[in-house]
C-alpha positions as CSV (number, residue, x, y, z in Angstrom):
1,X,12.1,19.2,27.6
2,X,15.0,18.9,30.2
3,X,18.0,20.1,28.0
4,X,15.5,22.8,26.3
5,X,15.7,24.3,30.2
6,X,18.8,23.1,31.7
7,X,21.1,25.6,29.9
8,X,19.3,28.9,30.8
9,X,19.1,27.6,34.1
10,X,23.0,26.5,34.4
11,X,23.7,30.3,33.1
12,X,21.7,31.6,35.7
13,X,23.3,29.7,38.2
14,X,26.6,30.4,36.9
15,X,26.3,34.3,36.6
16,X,24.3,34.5,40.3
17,X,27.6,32.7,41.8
18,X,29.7,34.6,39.9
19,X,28.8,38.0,40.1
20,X,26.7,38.4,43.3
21,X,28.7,35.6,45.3
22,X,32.0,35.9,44.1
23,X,32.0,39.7,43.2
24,X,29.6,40.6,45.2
25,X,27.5,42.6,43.1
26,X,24.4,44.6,44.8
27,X,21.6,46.8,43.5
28,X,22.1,50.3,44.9
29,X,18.4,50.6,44.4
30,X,17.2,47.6,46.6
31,X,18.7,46.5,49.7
32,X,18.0,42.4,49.7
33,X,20.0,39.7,49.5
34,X,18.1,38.1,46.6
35,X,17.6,41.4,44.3
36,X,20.5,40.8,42.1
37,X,19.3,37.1,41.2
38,X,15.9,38.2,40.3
39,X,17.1,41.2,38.4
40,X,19.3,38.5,37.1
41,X,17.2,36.2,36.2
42,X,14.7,38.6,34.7
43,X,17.3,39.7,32.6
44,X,17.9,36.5,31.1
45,X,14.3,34.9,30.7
46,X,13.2,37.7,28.5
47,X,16.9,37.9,26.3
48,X,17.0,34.2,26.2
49,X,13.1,34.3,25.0
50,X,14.3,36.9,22.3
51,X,17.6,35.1,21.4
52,X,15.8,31.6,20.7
53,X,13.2,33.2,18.3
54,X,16.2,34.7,16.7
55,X,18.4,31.3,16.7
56,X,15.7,28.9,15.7
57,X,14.3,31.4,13.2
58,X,17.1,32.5,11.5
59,X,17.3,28.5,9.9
60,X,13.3,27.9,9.2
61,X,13.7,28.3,5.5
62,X,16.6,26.2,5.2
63,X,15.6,23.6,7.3
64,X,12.4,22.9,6.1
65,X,13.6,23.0,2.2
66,X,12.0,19.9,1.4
67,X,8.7,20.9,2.7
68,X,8.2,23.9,1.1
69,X,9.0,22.7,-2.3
70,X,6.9,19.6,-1.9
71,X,3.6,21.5,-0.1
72,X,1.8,24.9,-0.9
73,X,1.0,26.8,2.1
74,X,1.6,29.8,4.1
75,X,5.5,29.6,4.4
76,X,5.1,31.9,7.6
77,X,3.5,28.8,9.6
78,X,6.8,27.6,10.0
79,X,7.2,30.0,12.8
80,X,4.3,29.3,14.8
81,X,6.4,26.1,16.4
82,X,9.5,28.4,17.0
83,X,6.9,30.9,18.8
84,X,5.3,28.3,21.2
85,X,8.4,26.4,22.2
86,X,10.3,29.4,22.8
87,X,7.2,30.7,24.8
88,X,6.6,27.7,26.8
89,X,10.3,27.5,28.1
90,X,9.9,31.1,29.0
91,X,7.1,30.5,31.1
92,X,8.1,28.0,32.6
93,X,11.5,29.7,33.8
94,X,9.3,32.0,35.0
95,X,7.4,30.5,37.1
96,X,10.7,28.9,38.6
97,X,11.8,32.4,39.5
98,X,8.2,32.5,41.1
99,X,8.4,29.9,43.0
100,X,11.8,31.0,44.0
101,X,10.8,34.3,45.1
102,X,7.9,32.8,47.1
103,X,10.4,30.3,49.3
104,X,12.6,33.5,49.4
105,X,10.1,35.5,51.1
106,X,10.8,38.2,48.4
107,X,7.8,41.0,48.2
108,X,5.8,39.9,45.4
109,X,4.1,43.3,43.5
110,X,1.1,44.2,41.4
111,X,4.5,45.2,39.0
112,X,4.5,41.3,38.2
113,X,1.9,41.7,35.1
114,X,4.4,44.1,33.8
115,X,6.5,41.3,33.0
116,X,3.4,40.5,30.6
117,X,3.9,43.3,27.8
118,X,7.5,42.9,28.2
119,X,7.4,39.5,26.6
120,X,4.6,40.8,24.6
121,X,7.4,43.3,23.1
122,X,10.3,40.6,23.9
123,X,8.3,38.3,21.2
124,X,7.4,40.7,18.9
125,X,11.4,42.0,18.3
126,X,12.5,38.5,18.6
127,X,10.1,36.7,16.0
128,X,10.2,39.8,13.1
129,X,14.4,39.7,13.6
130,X,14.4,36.3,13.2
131,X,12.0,36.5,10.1
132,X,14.5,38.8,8.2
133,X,17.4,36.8,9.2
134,X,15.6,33.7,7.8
135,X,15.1,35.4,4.9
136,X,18.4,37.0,4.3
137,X,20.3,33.2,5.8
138,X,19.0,32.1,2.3
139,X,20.9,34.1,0.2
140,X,23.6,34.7,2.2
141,X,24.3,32.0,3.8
142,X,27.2,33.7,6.5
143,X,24.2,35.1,8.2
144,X,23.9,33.3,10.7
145,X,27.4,33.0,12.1
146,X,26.6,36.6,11.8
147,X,23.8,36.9,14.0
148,X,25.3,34.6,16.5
149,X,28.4,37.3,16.9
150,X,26.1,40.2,17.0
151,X,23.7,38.3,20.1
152,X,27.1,38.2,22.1
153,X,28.0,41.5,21.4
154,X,24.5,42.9,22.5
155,X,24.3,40.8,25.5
156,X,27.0,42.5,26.8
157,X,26.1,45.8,25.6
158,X,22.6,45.5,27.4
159,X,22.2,45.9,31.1
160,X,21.4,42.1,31.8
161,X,24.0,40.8,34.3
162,X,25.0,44.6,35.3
163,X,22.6,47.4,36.7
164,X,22.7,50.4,34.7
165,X,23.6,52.4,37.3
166,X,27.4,51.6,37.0
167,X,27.8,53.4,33.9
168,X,28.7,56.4,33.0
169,X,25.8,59.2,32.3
170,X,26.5,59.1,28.7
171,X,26.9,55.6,28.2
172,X,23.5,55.0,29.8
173,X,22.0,57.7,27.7
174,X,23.0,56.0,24.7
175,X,21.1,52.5,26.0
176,X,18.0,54.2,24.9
177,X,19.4,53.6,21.1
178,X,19.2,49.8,22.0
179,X,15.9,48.7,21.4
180,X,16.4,45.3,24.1
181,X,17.4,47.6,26.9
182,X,13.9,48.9,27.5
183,X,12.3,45.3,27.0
184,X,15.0,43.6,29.7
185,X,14.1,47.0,32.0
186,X,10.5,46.1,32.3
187,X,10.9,43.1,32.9
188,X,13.6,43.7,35.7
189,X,11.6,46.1,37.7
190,X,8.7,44.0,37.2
191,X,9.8,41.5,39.3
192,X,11.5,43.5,41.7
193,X,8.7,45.4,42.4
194,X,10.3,48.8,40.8
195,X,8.4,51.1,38.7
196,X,7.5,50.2,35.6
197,X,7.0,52.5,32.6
198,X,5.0,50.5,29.6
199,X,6.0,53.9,27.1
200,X,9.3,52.7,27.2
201,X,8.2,50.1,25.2
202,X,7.4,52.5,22.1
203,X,10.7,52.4,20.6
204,X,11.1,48.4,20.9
205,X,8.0,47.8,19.2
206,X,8.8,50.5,16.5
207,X,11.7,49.1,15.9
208,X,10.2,45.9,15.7
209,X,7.4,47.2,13.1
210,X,10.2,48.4,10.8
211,X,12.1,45.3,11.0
212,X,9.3,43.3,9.9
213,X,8.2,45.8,7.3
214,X,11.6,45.4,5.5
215,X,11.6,41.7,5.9
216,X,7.7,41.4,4.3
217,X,9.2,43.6,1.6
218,X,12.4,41.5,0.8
219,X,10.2,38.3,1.2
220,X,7.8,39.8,-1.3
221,X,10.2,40.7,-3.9
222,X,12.3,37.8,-3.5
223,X,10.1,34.9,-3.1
224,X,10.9,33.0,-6.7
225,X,14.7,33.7,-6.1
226,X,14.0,32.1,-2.4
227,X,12.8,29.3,-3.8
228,X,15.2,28.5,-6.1
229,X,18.2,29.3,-3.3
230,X,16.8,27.1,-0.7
């Protein structure tokens, strides 16, 4: 359970010294010393949530090849331990950062249980992404090299270890095209106390609906052929 935690945690730890220490980054919104390692570590519970549904699902078919040509059941069980030991490192993380904010004296705000529907919407775009790359890993099997370019390319591209603020007008404009932005966002101003605004959850989940409408579609009409691949 140690090393499922220890490498978020390092990266935490890294990116606080880093870029609030070193470089001295500050939220223009919130003047307190610790702001920037909660927004920081908001940021990263809910992407590394997201990411580890997406890395761990991406190889369920693959990995359990044996077991699904041996058993009959519901394939998609095979995601229920990807959900719950994603989940359970995520909470626990995040109750670290509690527990952190606590000894900080940081303001604690009825804006915590907006961190709820955020992994709530964090989960959902994580698990049905992960479904269709599982899917697709089968018959192509590049995908997840793929996949793991892409994830460093959006982590960059989404506001996680940088506050929004700092872009330009029409760069930020554009983040509302990236449907992670408004998941980390909640979950950012949840902690720090900020307003949150659930609506901006509508695309993510959208998003997430169509994703896992394509990937119920290509499971559908590729399930012999899956079989056969795998």
């Amino acid at each position: 359970m140690v090393w499922l935690l220890l490498p978020p945690i390092v990266m935490v730890l890294i990116y606080t010294v880093v870029f609030s220490t070193i470089m001295r980054a500050r939220l223009p919104e919130l003047d307190n010393q610790y702001a920037y390692s909660i927004y920081l570590c908001a940021g990263i519970i809910v992407w590394t949530f997201m990411l580890e549904l997406v890395q761990r699902g991406k190889g369920v078919f693959l990995e359990n090849a044996n077991l699904i040509k041996k058993s009959s059941f519901p394939r998609m069980v095979l995601f229920v331990p990807v959900v719950l030991v994603a989940l359970f490192n995520s909470l626990v993380l995040l109750m670290l950062v509690l527990i952190f904010m606590l000894i900080a004296d940081f303001p604690l705000s009825v804006t915590i249980l907006g961190f709820i529907p955020a992994l709530a919407a964090g989960l959902y775009l994580g698990l049905t992404v992960g479904v269709l790359a599982s899917i697709l890993n089968v018959f192509f099997r590049d995908t997840g090299q793929i996949v793991d370019i892409f994830s460093q390319g959006l982590f960059w591209a989404t506001p996680i270890v940088y506050p929004v603020t700092i872009l330009p007008e029409r760069i930020q404009a554009l983040m509302y095209f990236n449907p992670v932005f408004s998941v980390i966002r909640v979950a950012q101003n949840s902690l720090l106390g900020m307003p949150v605004d659930l609506v901006s959850l509508v695309p993510a989940v959208l998003f997430a609906t169509f994703v896992l409408v394509a990937a119920f579609l290509l499971y559908k009409r590729s399930y012999a052929d899956l079989l056969d691949q795998i």
